[in-house]
C-alpha positions as CSV (number, residue, x, y, z in Angstrom):
1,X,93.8,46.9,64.7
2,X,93.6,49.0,61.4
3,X,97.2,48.4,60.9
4,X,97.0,44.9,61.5
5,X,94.6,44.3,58.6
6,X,96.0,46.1,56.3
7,X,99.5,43.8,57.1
8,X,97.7,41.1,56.4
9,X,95.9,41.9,53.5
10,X,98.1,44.2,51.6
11,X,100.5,41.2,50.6
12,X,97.6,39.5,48.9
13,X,96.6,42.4,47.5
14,X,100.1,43.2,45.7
15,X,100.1,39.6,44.7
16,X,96.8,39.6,42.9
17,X,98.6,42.9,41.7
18,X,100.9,41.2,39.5
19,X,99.0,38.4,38.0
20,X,98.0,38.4,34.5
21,X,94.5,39.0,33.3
22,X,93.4,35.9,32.8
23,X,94.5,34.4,35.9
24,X,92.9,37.5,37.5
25,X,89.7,36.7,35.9
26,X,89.8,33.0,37.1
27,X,90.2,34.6,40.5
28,X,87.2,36.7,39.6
29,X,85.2,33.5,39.1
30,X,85.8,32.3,42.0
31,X,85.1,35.4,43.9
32,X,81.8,35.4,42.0
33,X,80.5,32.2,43.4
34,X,81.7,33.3,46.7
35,X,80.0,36.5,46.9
36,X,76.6,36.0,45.4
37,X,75.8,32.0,45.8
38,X,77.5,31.6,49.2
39,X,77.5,35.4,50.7
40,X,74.8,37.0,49.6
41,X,76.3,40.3,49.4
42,X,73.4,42.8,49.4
43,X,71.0,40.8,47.2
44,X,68.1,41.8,48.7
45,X,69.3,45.5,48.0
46,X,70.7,44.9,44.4
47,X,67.0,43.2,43.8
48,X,64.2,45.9,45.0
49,X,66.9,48.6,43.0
50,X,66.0,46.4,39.8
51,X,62.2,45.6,40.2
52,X,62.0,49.4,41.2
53,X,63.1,50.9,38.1
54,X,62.5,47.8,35.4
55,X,58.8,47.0,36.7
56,X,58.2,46.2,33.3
57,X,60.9,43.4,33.1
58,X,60.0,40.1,34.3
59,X,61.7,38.4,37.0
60,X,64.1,36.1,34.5
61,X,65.2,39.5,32.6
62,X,65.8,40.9,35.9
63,X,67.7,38.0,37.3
64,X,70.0,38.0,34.2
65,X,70.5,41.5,35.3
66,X,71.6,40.9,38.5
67,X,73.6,37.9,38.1
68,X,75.9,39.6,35.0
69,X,76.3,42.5,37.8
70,X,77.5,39.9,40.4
71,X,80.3,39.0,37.6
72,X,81.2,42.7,36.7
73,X,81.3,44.1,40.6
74,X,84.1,41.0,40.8
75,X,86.0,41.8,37.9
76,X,85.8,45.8,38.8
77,X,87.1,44.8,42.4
78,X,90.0,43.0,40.7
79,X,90.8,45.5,38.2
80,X,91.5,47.7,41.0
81,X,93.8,45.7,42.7
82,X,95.6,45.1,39.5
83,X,96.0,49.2,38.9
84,X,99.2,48.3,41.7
85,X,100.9,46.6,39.4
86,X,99.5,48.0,35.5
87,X,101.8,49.0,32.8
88,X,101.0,51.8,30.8
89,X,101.1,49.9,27.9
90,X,98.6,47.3,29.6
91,X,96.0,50.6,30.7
92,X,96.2,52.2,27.7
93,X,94.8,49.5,25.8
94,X,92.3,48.3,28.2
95,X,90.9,51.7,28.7
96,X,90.5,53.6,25.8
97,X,89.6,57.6,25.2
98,X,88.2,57.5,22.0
99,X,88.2,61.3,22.2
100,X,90.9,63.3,24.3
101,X,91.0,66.0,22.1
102,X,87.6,67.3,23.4
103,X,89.7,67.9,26.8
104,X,92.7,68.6,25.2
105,X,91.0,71.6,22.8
106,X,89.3,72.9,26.2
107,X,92.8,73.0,27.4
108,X,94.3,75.1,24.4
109,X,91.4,77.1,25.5
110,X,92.8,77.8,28.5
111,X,89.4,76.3,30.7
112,X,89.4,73.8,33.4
113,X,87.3,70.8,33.2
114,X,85.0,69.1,35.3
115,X,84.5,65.2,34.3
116,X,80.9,64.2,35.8
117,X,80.8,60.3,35.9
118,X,78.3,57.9,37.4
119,X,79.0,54.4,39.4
120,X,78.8,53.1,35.8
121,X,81.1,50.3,34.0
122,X,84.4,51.6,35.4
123,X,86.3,54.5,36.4
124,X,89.6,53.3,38.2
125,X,91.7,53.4,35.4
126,X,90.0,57.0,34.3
127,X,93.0,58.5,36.2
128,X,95.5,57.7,33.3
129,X,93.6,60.6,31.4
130,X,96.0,62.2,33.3
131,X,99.3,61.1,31.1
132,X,97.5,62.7,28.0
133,X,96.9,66.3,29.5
134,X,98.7,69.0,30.5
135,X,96.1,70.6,33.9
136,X,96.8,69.4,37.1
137,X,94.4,66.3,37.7
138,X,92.2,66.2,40.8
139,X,89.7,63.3,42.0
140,X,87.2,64.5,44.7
141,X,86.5,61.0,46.5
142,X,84.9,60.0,50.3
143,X,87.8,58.5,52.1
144,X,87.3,55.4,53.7
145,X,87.6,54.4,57.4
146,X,90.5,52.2,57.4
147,X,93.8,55.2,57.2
148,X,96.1,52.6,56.0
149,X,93.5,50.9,53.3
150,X,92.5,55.1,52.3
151,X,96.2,55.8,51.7
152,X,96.2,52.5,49.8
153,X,93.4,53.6,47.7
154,X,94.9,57.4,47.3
155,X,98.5,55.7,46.4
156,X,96.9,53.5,43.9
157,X,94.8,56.2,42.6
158,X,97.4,59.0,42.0
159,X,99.4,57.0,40.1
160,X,99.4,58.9,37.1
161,X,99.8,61.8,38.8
162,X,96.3,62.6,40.2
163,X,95.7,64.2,43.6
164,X,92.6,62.9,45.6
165,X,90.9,65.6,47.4
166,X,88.0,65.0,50.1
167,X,84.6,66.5,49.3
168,X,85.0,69.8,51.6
169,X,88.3,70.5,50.5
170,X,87.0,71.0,46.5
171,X,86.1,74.3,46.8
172,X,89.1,75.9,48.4
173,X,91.0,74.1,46.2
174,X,89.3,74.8,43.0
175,X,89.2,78.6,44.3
176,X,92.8,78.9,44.5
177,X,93.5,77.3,40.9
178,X,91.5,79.8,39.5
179,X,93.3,82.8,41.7
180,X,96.3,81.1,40.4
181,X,95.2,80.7,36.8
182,X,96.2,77.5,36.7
183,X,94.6,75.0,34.8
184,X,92.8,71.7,36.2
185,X,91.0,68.4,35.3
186,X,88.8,67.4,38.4
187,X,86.8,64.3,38.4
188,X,83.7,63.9,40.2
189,X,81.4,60.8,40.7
190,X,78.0,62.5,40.9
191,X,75.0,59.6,40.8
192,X,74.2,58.7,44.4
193,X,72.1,59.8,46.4
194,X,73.0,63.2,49.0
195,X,72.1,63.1,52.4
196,X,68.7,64.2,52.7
197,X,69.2,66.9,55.5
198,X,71.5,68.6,52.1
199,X,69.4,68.1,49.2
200,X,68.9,70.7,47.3
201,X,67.3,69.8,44.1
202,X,64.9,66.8,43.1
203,X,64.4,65.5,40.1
204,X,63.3,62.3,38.4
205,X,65.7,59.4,37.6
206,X,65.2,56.6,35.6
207,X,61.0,57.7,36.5
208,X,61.5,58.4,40.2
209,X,61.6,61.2,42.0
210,X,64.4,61.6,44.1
211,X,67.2,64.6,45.3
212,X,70.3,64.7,43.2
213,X,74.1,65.5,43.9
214,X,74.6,69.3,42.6
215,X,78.1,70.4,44.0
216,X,79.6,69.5,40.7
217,X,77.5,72.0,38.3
218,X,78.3,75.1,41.4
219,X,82.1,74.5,41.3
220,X,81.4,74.8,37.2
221,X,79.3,78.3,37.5
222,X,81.2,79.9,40.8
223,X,85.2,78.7,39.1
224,X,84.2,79.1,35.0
225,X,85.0,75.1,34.8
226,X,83.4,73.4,31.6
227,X,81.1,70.2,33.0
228,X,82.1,67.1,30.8
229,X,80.3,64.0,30.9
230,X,82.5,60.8,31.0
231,X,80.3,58.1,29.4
232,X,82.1,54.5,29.4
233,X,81.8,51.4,28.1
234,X,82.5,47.8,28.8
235,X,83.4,46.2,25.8
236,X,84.9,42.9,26.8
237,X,86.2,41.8,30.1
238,X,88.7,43.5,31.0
239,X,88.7,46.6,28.0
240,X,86.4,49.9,28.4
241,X,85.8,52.8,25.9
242,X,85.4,56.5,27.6
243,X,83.6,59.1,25.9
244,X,83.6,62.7,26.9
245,X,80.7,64.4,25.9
246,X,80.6,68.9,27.0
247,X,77.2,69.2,29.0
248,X,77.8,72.9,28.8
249,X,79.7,75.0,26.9
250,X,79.0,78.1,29.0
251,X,77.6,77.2,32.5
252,X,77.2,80.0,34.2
253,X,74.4,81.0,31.6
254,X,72.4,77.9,32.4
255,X,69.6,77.7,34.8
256,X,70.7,76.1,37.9
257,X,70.1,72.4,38.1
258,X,70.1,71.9,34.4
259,X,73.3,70.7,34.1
260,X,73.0,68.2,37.0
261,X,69.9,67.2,35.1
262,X,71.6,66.6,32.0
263,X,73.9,64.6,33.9
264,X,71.7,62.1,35.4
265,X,70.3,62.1,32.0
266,X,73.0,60.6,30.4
267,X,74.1,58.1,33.3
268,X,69.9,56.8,32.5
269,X,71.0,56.5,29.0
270,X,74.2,53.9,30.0
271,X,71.8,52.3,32.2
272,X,69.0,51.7,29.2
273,X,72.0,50.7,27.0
274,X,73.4,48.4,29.6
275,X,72.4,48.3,33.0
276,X,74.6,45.2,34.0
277,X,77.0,47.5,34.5
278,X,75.5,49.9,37.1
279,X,76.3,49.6,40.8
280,X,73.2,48.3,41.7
281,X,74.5,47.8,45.7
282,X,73.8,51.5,46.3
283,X,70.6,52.4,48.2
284,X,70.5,55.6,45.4
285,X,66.7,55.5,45.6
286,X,66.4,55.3,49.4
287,X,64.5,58.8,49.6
288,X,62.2,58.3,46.5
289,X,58.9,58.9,49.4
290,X,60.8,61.7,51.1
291,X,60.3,64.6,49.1
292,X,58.7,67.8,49.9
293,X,55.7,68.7,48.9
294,X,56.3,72.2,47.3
295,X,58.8,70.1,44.9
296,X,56.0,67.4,44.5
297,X,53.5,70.2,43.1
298,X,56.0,72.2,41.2
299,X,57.0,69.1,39.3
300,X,53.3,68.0,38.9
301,X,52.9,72.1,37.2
302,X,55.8,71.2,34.8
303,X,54.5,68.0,33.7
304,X,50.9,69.8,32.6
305,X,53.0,72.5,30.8
C-alpha cells in the first residue's frame, strides 16, 4: 500500500516541482482555503498554543496570527516540493546567508559546527549552506513512516550534498568524524518538545515551564563542535534571510543546559519578532503541568535569587 501512494502522488508532486513561483503560490492559495476553511487541520491545537503563550493578545490579534500561519504552513509545504526541481540560481536568491563567513572562519579554524534551528520561517532550503562550505554536511531528522515518501524526503533533502542521519545514529557518527579529524556541518532542529520519559532539563519558554531538547549542546561538549544558532527570516513570499549567530565559543566550559537555554532563547526572540511564522501545529507545550517537583522548587530558588 506504501508503494502505491507514493505512485500516485509522486507524479503530482514532481509536477508542482517544476512550476514557477507564482503559479506555485496560486496553488498555495488554494491549498489555504482547503486546509483551514474546509479541513480544519489542527485548529483547535494551533489556537490553545496561541492563547497559551499570547494571553495578553485579544482574540482578533490572535486570529490574525493564526490565519497568516495557515498561509505560511502552505507556502512552506510548497516550497518543499519545489526543492525537486530548484536551480541554484533560483535558491540562492530566495534564501539568503547574510553571513557565511561566521561558518566559513570556524572552518579555517579547523572546528565543526553544530547549526541549532527551531520549526521557525523555513529551513528546507538551509541545505544549500552546503555549496558554500567545505565540512561534510549532516541533517539529524525523524524519518517518517512511509519508506518510499522518507527516501523522497532524504533525496530531496541531500541535494546539495547533505547526508540525513536518524537521531540515534548522531553520535556514532559524530564520534567517528572526530577520530577521523574530519570536519563537519550538522544541522539540528531543537524546539519541540522530548518525550517525557527522556527529559532531562526544564526550563521556561516563552513563560512556561516545560522540558527542552538537549542532545544538541552534549554532541557540542563530548565532540568540541561549536553550537551555532541559525535565526531566519521571511522577508517576502517566497525569499528568507539566515543568520548564524555562535551560542558558544567554547562549550565544553559552559554549565550544562546553558546553551540549550540560550537556544530556546533566541527561537522566543523570532517568535516575539514574528510569530506567524512559527509551527504552531506542534503540541510543544503538552507537558507544561508535568514537571517534577524538585525542578518546580529549584526554579522557584532561582527566581528569588
Amino acid at each position: 500500500m506504501q508503494l502505491v501512494v507514493y505512485i500516485l502522488v509522486y507524479p503530482l508532486l514532481w509536477l508542482i516541482s517544476r512550476l514557477p513561483f507564482k503559479i506555485l503560490y496560486f496553488i498555495s492559495d488554494g491549498v489555504y482555503a482547503l486546509l483551514y476553511n474546509a479541513i480544519g487541520y489542527r485548529k483547535k491545537v494551533v489556537r490553545s498554543n496561541l492563547a497559551l503563550v499570547f494571553p495578553e493578545k485579544s482574540e482578533e490579534e490572535r486570529l490574525l496570527i493564526e490565519k497568516e500561519f495557515y498561509k505560511h504552513f502552505c507556502d512552506m509545504f510548497l516550497e518543499m516540493m519545489k526543492t525537486l526541481g530548484i536551480t541554484n540560481k533560483q535558491i540562492k536568491k530566495r534564501y539568503v546567508f547574510t553571513n557565511v563567513e561566521v561558518v566559513q572562519k570556524l572552518e579555517n579554524e579547523g572546528k565543526s559546527v553544530m547549526i541549532m534551528m527551531p520549526h521557525y520561517a523555513s529551513w528546507e532550503w538551509v541545505f544549500s549552506l552546503n555549496t558554500m562550505v567545505k565540512s561534510r554536511g549532516y541533517g539529524i531528522y525523524q524519518p517518517i513512516q512511509n519508506k518510499y515518501f522518507d527516501r523522497l524526503i532524504r533525496n530531496i533533502r541531500s541535494k546539495y550534498g547533505t547526508t540525513l542521519i536518524k537521531t540515534y545514529e548522531s553520535r556514532n557518527i559524530v564520534a567517528a568524524a572526530k577520530k577521523a579529524n574530519q570536519l563537519i556541518t550538522v544541522g539540528i532542529i531543537s524546539d519541540q518538545s522530548p518525550m517525557l520519559q527522556r527529559a532531562r532539563h526544564w526550563t521556561k519558554f516563552m513563560d512556561i515551564l516545560v522540558p527542552i531538547h538537549v542532545g544538541g549542546e552534549e554532541l557540542c561538549k563530548s565532540h568540541g563542535m561549536i553550537p551555532v544558532y541559525l535565526k531566519v527570516k521571511k522577508v517576502g513570499r517566497g525569499f528568507y534571510e539566515a543568520t548564524f549567530k555562535v551560542l558558544a565559543e567554547n562549550p565544553s566550559e559552559i554549565p550544562d543546559y546553558e546553551i540549550s537555554e540560550a537556544f530556546m532563547k533566541e527561537v522566543e526572540a523570532s517568535i516575539h519578532e514574528a510569530p506567524e511564522y512559527y509551527f504552531w501545529t506542534h503540541k510543544r507545550w503538552k507537558h507544561r503541568n508535568k514537571a517534577p517537583a524538585e525542578v518546580i522548587q529549584q526554579l522557584a530558588v532561582a527566581e528569588k535569587d
